[in-house]
Structures are given as C-alpha cells and as structure tokens.
FIBALUM-188980 format. One record per residue (C-alpha): residue number from 1; residue in three letters; chain; x, y, z. Coordinates in Angstrom, 3 decimals. Layout:
% residues N
  num  residu  chaine        xx        yy        zz
  NUM     ALA       A         X         Y         Z
...
END
This chain:
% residues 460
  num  residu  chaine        xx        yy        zz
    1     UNK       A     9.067   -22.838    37.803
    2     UNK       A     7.710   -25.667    36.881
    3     UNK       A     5.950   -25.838    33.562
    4     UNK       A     4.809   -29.065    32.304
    5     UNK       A     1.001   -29.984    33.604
    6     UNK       A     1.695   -33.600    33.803
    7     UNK       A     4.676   -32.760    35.846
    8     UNK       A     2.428   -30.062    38.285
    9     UNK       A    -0.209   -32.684    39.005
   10     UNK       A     2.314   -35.412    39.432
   11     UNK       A     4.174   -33.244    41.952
   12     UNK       A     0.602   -32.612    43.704
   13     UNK       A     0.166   -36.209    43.880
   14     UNK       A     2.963   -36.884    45.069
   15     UNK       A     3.208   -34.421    47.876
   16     UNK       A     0.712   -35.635    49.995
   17     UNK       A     1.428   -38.992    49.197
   18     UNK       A     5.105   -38.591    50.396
   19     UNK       A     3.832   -37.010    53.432
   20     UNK       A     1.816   -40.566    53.740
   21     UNK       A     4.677   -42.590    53.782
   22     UNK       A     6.778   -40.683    55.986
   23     UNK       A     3.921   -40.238    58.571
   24     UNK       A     2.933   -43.935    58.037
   25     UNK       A     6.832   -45.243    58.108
   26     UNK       A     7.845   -43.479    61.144
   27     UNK       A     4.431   -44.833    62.672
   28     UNK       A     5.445   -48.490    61.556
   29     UNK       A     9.039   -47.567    63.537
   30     UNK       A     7.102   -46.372    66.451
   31     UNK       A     5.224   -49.624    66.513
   32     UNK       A     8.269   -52.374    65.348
   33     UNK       A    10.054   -50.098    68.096
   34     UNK       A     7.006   -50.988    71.064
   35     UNK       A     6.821   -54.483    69.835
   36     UNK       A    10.634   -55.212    70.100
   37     UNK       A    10.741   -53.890    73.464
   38     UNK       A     7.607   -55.704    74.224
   39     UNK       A     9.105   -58.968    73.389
   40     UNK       A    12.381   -58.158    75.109
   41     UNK       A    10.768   -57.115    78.237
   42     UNK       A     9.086   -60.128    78.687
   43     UNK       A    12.251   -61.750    78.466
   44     UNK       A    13.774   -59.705    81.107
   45     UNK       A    11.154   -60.179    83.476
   46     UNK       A    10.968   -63.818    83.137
   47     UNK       A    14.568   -63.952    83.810
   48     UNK       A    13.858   -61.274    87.198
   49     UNK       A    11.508   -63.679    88.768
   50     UNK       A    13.403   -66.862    88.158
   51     UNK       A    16.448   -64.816    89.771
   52     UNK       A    13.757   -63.266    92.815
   53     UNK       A    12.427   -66.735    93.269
   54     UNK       A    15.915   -67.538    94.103
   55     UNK       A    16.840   -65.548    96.986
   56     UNK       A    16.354   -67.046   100.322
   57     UNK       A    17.919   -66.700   104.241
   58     UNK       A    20.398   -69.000   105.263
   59     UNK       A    21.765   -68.886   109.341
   60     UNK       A    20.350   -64.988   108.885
   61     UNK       A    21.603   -64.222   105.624
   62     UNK       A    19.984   -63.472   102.223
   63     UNK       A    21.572   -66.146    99.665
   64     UNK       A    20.921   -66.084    95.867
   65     UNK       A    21.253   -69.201    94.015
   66     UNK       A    21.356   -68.531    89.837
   67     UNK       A    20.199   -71.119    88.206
   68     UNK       A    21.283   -70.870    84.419
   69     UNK       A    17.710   -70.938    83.593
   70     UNK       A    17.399   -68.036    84.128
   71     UNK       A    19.884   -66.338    81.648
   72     UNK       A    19.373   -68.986    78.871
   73     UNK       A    16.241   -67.171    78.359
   74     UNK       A    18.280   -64.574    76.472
   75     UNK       A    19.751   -66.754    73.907
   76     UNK       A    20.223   -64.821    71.036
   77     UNK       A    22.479   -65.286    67.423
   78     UNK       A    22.959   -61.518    67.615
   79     UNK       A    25.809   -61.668    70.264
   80     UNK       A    23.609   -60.065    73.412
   81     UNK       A    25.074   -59.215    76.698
   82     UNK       A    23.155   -59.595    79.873
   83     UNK       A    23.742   -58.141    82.790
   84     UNK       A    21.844   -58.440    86.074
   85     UNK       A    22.695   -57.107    89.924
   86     UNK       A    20.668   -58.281    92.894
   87     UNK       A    21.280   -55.892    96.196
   88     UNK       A    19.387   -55.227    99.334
   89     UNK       A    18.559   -52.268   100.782
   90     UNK       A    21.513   -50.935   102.313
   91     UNK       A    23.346   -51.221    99.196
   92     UNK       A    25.143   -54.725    99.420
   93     UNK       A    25.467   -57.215    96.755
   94     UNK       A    23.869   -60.474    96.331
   95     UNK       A    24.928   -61.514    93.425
   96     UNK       A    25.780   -60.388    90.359
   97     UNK       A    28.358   -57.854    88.445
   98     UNK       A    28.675   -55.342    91.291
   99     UNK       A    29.448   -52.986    88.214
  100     UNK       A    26.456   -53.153    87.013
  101     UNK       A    24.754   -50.220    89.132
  102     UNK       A    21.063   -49.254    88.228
  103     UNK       A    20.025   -47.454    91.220
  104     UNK       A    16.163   -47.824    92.365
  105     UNK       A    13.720   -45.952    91.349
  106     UNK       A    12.044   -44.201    94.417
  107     UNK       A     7.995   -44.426    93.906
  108     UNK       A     7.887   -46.691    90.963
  109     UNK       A     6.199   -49.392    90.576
  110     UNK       A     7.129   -53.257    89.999
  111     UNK       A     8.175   -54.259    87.721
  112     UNK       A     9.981   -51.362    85.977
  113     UNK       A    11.390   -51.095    82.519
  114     UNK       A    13.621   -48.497    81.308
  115     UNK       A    16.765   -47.791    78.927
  116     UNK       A    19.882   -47.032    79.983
  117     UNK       A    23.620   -47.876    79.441
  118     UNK       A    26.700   -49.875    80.634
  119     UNK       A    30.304   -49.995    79.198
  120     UNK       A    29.146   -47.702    76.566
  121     UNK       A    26.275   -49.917    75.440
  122     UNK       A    22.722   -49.319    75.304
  123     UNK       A    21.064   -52.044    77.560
  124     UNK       A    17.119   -52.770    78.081
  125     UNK       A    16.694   -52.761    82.073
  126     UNK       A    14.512   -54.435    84.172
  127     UNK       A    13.906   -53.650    88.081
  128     UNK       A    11.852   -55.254    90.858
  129     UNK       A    11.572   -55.116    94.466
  130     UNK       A    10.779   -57.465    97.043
  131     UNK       A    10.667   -57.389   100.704
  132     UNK       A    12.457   -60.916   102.380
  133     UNK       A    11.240   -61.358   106.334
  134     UNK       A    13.336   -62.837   108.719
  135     UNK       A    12.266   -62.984   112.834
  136     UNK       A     9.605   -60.041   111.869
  137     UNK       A    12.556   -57.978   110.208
  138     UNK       A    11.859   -56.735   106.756
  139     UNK       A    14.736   -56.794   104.069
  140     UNK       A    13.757   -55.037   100.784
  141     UNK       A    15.487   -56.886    97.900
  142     UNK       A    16.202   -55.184    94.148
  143     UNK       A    16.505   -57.026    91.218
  144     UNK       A    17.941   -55.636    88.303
  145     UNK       A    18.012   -57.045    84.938
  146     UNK       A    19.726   -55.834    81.444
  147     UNK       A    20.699   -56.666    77.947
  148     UNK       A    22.092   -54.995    75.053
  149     UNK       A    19.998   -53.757    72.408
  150     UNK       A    21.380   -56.034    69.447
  151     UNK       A    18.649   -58.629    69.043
  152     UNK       A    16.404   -55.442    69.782
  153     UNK       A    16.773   -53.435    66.587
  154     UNK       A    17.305   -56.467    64.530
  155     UNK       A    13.792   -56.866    65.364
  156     UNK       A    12.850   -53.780    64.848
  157     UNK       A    14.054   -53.951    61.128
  158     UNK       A    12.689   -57.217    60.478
  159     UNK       A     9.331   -55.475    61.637
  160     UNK       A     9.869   -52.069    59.966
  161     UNK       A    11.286   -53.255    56.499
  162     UNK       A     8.227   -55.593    55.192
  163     UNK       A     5.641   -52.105    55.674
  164     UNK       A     8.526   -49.807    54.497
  165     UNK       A     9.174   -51.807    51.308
  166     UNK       A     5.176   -52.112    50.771
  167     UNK       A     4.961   -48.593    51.259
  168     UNK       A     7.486   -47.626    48.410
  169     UNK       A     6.382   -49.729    46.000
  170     UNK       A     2.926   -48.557    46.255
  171     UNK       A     4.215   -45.267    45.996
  172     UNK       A     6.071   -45.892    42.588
  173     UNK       A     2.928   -47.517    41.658
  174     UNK       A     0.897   -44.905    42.308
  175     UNK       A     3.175   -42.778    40.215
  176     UNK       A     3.414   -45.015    37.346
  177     UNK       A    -0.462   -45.439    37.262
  178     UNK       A    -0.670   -41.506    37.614
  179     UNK       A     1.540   -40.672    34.621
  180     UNK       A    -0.293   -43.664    32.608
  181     UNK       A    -3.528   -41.755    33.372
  182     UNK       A    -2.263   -38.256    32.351
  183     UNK       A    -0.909   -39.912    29.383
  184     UNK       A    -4.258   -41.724    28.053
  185     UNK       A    -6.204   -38.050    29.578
  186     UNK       A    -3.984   -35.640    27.641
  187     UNK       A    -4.266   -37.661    24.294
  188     UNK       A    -7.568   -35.513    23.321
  189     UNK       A    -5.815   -31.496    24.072
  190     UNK       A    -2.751   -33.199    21.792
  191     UNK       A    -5.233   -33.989    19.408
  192     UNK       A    -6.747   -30.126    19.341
  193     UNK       A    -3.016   -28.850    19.655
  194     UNK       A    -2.105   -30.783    16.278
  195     UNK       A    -5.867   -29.935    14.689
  196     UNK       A    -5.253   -26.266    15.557
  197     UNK       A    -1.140   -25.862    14.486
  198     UNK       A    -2.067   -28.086    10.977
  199     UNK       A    -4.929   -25.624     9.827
  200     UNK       A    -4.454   -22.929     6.861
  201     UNK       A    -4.017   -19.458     8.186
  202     UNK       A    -7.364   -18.758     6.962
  203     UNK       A    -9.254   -21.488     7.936
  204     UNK       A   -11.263   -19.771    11.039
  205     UNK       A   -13.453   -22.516    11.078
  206     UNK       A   -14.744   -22.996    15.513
  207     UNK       A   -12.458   -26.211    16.511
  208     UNK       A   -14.626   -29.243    17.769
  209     UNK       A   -14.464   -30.190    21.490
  210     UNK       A   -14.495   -33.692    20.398
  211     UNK       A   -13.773   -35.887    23.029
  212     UNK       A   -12.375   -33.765    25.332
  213     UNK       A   -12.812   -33.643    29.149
  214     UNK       A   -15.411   -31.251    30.417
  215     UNK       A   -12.596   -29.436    32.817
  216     UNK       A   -10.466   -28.533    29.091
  217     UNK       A   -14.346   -27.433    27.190
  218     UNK       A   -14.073   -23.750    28.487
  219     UNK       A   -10.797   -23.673    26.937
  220     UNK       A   -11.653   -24.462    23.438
  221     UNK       A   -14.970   -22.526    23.772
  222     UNK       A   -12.691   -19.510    24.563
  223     UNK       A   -10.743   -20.186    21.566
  224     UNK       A   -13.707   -20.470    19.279
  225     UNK       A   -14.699   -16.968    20.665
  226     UNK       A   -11.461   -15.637    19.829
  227     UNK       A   -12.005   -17.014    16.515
  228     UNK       A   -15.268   -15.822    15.865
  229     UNK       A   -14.175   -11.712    16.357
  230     UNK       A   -10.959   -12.992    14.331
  231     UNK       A   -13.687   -14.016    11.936
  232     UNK       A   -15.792   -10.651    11.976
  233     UNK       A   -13.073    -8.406    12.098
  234     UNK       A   -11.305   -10.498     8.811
  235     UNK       A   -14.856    -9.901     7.317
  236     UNK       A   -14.882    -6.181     8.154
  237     UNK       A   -11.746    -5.831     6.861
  238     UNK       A   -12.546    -8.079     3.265
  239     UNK       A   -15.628    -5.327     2.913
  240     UNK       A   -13.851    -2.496     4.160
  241     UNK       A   -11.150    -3.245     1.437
  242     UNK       A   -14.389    -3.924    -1.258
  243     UNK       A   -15.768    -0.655    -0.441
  244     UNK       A   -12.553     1.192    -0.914
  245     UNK       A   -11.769    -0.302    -4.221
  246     UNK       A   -15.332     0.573    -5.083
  247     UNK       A   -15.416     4.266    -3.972
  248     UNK       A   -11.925     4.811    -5.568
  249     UNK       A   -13.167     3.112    -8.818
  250     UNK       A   -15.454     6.055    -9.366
  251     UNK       A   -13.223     9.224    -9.161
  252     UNK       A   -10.213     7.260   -10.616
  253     UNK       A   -11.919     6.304   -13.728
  254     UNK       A   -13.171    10.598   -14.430
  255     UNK       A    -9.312    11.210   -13.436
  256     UNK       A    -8.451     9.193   -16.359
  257     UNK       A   -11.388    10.572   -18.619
  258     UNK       A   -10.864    14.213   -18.222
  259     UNK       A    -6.969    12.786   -18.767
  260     UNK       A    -7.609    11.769   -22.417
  261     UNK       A    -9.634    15.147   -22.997
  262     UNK       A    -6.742    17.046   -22.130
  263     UNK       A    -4.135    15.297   -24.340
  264     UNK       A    -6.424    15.481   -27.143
  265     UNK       A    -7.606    18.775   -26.156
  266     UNK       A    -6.319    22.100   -28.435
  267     UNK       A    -7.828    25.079   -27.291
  268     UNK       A    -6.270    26.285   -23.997
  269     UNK       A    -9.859    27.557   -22.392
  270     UNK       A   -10.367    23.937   -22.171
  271     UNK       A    -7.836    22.735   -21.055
  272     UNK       A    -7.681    25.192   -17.931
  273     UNK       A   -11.222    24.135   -17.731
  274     UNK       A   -10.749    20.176   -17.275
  275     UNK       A    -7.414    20.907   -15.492
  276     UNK       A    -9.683    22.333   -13.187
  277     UNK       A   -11.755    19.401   -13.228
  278     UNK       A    -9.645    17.485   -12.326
  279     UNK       A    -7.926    19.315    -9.157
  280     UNK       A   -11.473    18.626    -7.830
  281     UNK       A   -11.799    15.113    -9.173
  282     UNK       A    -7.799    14.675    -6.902
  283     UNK       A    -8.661    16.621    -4.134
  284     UNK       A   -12.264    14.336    -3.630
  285     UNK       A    -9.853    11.071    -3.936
  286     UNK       A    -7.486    12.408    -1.219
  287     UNK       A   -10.693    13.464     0.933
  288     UNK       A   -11.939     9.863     0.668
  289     UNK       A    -8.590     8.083     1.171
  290     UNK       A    -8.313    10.464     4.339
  291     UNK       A   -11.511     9.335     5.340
  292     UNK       A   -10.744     5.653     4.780
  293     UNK       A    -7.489     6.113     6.604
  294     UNK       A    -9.393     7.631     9.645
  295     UNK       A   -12.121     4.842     8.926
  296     UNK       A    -9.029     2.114     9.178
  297     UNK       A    -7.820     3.449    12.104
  298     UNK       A   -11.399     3.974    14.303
  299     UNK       A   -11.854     0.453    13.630
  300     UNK       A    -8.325    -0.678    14.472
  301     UNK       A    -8.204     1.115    18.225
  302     UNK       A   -11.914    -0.101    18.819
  303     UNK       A   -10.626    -4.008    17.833
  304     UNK       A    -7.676    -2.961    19.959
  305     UNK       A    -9.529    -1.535    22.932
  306     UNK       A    -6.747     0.421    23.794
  307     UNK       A    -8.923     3.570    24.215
  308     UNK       A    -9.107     3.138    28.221
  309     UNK       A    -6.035     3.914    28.545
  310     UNK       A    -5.790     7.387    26.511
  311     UNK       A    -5.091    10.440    28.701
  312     UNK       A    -7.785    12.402    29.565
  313     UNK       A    -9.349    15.539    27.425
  314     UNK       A   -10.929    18.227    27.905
  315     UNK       A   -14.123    18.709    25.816
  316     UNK       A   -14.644    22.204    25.717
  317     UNK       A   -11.066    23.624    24.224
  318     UNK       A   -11.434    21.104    21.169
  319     UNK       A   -14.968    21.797    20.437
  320     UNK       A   -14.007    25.910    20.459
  321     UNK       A   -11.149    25.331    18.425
  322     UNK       A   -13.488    23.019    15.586
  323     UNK       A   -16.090    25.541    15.711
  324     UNK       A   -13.089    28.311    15.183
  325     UNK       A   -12.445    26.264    11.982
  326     UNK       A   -16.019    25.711    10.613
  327     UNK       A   -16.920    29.168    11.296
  328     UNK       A   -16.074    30.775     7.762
  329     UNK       A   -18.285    27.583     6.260
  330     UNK       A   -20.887    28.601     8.286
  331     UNK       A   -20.631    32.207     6.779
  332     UNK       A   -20.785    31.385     3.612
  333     UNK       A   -24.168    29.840     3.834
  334     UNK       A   -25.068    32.430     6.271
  335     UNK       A   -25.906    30.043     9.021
  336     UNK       A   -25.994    30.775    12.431
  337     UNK       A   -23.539    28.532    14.319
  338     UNK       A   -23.492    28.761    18.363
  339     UNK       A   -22.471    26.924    20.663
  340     UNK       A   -23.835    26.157    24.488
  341     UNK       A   -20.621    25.077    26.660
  342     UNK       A   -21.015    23.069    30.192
  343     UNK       A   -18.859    26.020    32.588
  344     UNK       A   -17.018    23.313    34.047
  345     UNK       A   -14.233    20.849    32.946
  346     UNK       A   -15.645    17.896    31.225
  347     UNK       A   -12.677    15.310    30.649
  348     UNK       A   -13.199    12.188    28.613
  349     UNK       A   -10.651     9.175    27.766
  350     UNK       A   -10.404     9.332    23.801
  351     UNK       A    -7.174    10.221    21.196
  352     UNK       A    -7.630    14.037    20.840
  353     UNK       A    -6.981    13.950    16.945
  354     UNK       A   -10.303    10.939    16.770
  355     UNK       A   -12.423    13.942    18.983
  356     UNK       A   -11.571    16.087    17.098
  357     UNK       A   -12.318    14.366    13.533
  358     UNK       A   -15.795    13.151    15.592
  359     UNK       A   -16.830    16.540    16.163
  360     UNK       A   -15.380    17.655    12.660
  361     UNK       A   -17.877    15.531    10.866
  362     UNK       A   -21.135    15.870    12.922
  363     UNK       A   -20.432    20.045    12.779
  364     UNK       A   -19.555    19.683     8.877
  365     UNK       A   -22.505    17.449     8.209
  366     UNK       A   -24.962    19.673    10.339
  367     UNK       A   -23.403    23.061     7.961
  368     UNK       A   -23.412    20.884     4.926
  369     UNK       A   -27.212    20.043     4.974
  370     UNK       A   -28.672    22.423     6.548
  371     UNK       A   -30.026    25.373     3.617
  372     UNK       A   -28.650    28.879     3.776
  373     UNK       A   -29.545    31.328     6.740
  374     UNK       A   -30.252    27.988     9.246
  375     UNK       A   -28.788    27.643    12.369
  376     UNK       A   -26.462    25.041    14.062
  377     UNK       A   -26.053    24.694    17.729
  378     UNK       A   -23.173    22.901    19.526
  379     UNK       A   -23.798    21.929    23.323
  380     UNK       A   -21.947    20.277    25.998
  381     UNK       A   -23.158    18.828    29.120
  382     UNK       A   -23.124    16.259    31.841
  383     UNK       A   -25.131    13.651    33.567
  384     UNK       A   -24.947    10.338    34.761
  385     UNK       A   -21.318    10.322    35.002
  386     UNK       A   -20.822    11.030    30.767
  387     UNK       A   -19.879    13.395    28.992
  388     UNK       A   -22.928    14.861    26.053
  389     UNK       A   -22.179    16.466    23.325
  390     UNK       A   -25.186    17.214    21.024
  391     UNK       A   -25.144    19.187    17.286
  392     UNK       A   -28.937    19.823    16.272
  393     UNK       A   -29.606    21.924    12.902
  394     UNK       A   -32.765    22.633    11.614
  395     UNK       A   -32.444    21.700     8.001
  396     UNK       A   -34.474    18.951     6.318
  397     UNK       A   -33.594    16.583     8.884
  398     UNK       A   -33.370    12.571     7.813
  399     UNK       A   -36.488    10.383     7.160
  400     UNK       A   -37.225     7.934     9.654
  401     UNK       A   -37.062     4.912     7.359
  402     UNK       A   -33.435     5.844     6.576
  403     UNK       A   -32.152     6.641    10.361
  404     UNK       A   -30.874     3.058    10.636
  405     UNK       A   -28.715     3.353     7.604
  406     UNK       A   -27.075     6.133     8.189
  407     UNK       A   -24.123     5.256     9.858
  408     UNK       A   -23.343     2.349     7.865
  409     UNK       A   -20.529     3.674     5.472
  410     UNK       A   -20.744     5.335     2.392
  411     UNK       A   -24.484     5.407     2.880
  412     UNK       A   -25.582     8.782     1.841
  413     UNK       A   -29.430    10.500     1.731
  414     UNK       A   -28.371    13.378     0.244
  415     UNK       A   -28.627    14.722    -3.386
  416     UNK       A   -27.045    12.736    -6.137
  417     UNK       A   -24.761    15.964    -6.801
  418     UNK       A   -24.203    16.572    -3.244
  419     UNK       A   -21.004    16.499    -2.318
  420     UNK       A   -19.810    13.843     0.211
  421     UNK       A   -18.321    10.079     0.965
  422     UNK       A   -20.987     8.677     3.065
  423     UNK       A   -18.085     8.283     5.557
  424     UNK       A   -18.570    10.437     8.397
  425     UNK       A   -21.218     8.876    10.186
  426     UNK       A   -19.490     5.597     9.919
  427     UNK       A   -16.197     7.122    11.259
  428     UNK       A   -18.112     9.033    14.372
  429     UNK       A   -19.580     5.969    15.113
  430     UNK       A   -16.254     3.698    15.024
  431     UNK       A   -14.537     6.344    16.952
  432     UNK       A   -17.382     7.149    19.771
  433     UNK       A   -18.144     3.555    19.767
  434     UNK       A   -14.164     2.349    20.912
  435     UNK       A   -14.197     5.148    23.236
  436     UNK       A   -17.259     3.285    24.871
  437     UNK       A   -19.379     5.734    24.207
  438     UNK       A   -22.495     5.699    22.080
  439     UNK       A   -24.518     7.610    19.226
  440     UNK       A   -27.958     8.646    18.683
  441     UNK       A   -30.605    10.548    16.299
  442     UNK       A   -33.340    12.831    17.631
  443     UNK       A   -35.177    15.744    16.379
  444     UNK       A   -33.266    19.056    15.606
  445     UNK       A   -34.195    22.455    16.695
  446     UNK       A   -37.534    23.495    16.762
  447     UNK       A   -38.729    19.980    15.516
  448     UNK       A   -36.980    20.524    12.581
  449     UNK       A   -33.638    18.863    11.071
  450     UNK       A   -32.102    16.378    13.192
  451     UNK       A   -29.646    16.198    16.760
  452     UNK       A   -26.978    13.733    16.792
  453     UNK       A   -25.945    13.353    20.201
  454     UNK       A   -23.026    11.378    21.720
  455     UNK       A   -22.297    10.498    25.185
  456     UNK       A   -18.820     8.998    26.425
  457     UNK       A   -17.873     8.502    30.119
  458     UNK       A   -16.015    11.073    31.671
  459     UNK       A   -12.122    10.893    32.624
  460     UNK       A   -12.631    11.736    36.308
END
C-alpha cells in the first residue's frame, strides 16, 4: 500500500492520463494506418486503369499491352514488390504472373481493395472488372493489382511517431509540473509538521492555520480540539493535584501535632487518649486518599470513554447489597431506610465497583445528614429507555443558593465539625457523568430534605 500523498495523487494523475495516451496512440495508429493505405491505394488503382486501359481485341482476341508506366508508379526506396494478374472470365490469363491468383469477389463493387498475401508476404490488393465487347459478345475482364506492405508501415511510423513522441513528452511534463505543484502545495503542512514536532511538551498552545490550503484547515482545527481537552483535562489534573495537597495538608499537619504531644507526653491516660486521636486523624487521611483515588479514577474512564463498552449490570442486586451494608448506620440514628425496587431487570453499562461507590455515597450522604429517627428511601425505576435511581431523605435538605456548588469537590454545607471530604458528590457525578448518565437535585420526601436522582441508559 501505497503511503506517500504526493505519490497517491501522482498515481491518480497519472492513471487517467495513461489511459489518454494509450486511447489517443492507438487512435493515431488507426489513423497513420487509414492514411497509409489511403495513399497506397491510390497508387494501386492508378496503376489498374493504366493496365485496363490497355486491354484491347486483336483478330478476336483480348491483348494486353503493359506499358511500364504503369508499374513505375510504385517506385519506392523500401524494396516493394508488385504484383498484378489480368484474366477474363473463364479463368485465362492475359498477362501477368499467373501465380499471382486473387480470385473475384462475387457482388463487390469496383474498384475493390483488400489485404491479402503472396509468397508469404503481406500485399495491398487492388481488383476491377470490366466487360470488353466484341460482335455483341460480352467478355468480363479482372484486373488485379498488389504490392507488399514495406513502404506501407514505413509510413505508418513516420505518421504514428511525431503524435506518439508528443504524447510522451507531454506526459512526463505533466508529471514533472504535477510533482512541482505538490512540492510548492505541501510546503505549508511541512511547515505545521515542524511547528508541531519543535514545541515543548507543555506548550498546548492551538497551532495557527497559517497559510494553509482550505482542504488541510479541518485538519488542524481537529488538532486544536484535541488540544484544547488535552488542555482542560492537564488543568483538571494541575487542580485536582492542588486540592489533594491541600486536603492532605490539614490532617497531616494534627498527625504530626498530636505526634509531638505524645513524645513529650508522661502520663499514660494521655497518651491512650491522643493515640486515639490520632487512629481517627489516619483513618480520615486514608478515607480521603480513597476518595481521591476513586475521584482519579471517575475522571480517568470519563476522559477515556471507555464506559460503553462495560458489561452490563443489574441495578437491583447492587443497590440490595449497599443498603445490606448501610443498614446498621441507619440503626444507629434510628432512621428508617427502605427501599422501592422496579420488579423487573434494569441493566445499565457502568464498572460495578463505580455503581456501587455511586450509590455508596448518595445512601451515606442521605444517613449522614439526615437527624435521628428520619427516613431514607431508595427507588428504582424506568422510563424513556434509562435507568432512575432516586435517594430522597427528609432532613434539612440543601439551600437553593448552594445547589450549584455542591458537586464541585470538597465543597461541603455541612457543620464545621461534621464529618466528611466534600468528595462524594464530586465522585457520583464523575462516575454517572462517564457512564452518560446525568445527576439532579429535587425536593426530598414530604417537601422536606432533598432527592438526588440519577438516570443512565439502560444495557438492553
């Protein structure tokens, strides 16, 4: 396969103009060919009626008399033979090489011209017929006239070889004008080539069409595009990496605190106390560095879009076995958590471990929040070909100034000494979102607290 562009459109040029010359050189053959014959048959019949006007009756006998007139019309420097044969009806000769034996051509007319062959020589033949009278008795007379084809295709090539030559050489013109073009054309995509392979790794600055022709533009603008998400997802990735470092700084810096109490710390009471401390203070850091891990990944399989292709899951098992998990939280706090299951098998595309952290936090949120002796309510449901899942609580619910922030990570409306990342919204929404899915806020039960409601499209 052929992979060069200046060699693809040079072969589609040339194609059709190869066709060209073949179709227009055997068409200048045809024609040197009907020319040459043309001229030769003209000679032929000259020489016929010189020969006819020659045959006369002498004391009742048909005579030919041959001047040499008439075959000096077929001088040639090419070495020609000519052979003619003059016979009357019943098949006697005149004159002539009685070996020469064309025989007539019922029905045609005269003159006649026609290849043929003698001594194993191609020979141009001319016949005519003409009736002699004698005493009201009718003699028909045939003339037949040939010569070899020598001065013939010499001719012919002197015709053919002047439009054959032209031909070529405007072909290889053609060609070297054509690769001269392509040359000058492709200058400007060289250019871009060298602009793009010479830039820093993090310059992700759009590359200027410049001069380029309008047929190469879409190219570059799809580039650019490419660059731009390159661009936004290096961003994401600069503040997801700021936000980290900030949420880290936090718990790392009471880690090392409650640290320096202990090693200066005597009395054991203490000590148990701020090793306790800090147990919490580690197992907060590895809930948040779980949660930026999940975060990290979301984000990585939405950029990757690879969630299509995930084998289908059904809804219903995972949300039972979730709620089997949160139920003892839900005890605790004495809240009432129920769930309202679709009967029948609702299948979506999405990594079971990501569903499963997506209903996690929106079930964990809802318990979280929502005051001792409320009530949580899990439902799933279809329409319009997706999948809804939908956790409503009726605790105090989220103010409607602050509904657009809450997804954004580490964003958090709660109390100060509330426990909590500000992650989980932001890693439900990464998750639903690359499953192609989407997120909303509405008004919990009874008009209190607050739904959060997903929707992805179902597997089948």
């Amino acid at each position: 396969m052929i992979h060069s562009l200046r060699a693809r459109l040079l072969l589609w040029l040339l194609v059709p103009l190869t066709g060209f010359v073949l179709i227009s050189g055997y068409a200048s053959y045809v024609s040197a060919v009907d020319t040459a014959n043309r001229v030769q048959d003209r000679a032929l019949q000259a020489s016929a009626d010189v020969i006819a006007g020659q045959i006369g009756w002498a004391d009742g006998r048909l005579v030919v008399q041959v001047p040499p007139a008439a075959l000096s019309l077929f001088d040639s420097p090419y070495g020609d033979h000519v052979f003619y044969r003059v016979a009357d009806d019943s098949g006697r000769i005149l004159a002539g090489n009685p070996r020469f034996e064309q025989a007539p051509l019922a029905g045609a007319a005269s003159p006649v011209f026609y290849g043929s062959s003698f001594e194993g020589m191609p020979v141009r033949v001319i016949q005519i017929s003409r009736l002699m009278f004698n005493s009201g008795q009718a003699t028909k007379i045939t003339v037949a006239v040939g010569q070899t084809l020598k001065g013939n295709q010499e001719l012919v090539r002197s015709l053919r070889l002047p439009a054959l030559t032209r031909e070529i050489v405007l072909l290889l013109l053609a060609v070297l004008l054509v690769l001269c073009g392509l040359t000058v054309e492709l200058r400007p995509l060289v250019r871009t080539r060298d602009e793009v392979a010479g830039r820093d790794p993090m310059d992700l600055q759009p590359i200027k069409p410049g001069d380029l022709p309008l047929e190469l533009r879409p190219i570059v603008e799809a580039i650019n595009q490419c660059i731009q998400r390159l661009n936004e997802y290096v961003q994401q990735q600069r503040r997801f990496i700021a936000d980290a470092a900030h949420q880290l700084r936090t718990p790392l810096a009471v880690l090392a605190t409650q640290l320096q109490y202990a090693a200066q710390s005597q009395d054991d009471s203490k000590l148990r106390e701020i090793v306790g401390s800090m147990e919490s203070s580690t197992q907060t850091m590895i809930d948040l560095a779980n949660k930026l891990l999940l975060l990290s990944q979301a984000e990585a399989q939405g950029a990757s879009g690879t969630a299509a292709g995930q084998p289908a899951v059904d809804l219903a098992p995972v949300v039972t076995s979730v709620l089997e998990d949160l139920v003892v939280l839900a005890q605790r706090k004495q809240i009432d958590l129920g769930a309202e299951l679709a009967g029948d098998n609702v299948s979506v595309r999405i990594n079971e471990w990501m569903l499963v952290a997506v209903i996690s936090n929106l079930v964990d949120n809802a318990i979280r929040y929502t005051p001792d002796g409320g009530q949580v309510t899990v439902s799933l449901s279809t329409a319009d070909r997706q999948a809804i899942l939908a956790v409503s609580d009726n605790g105090p619910g989220i103010a409607p100034e602050t509904r657009p922030k809450v997804f954004d990570r580490f964003y958090r409306c709660a109390h100060p000494h509330q426990p909590g990342s500000g992650l989980g919204l932001a890693i439900v929404k990464e998750i639903v979102l690359a499953a192609q899915g989407s997120i909303r806020l509405s008004p919990g039960i009874g008009g209190k607290g607050v739904t959060l409601t997903v929707a992805l499209p179902l597997a089948n």
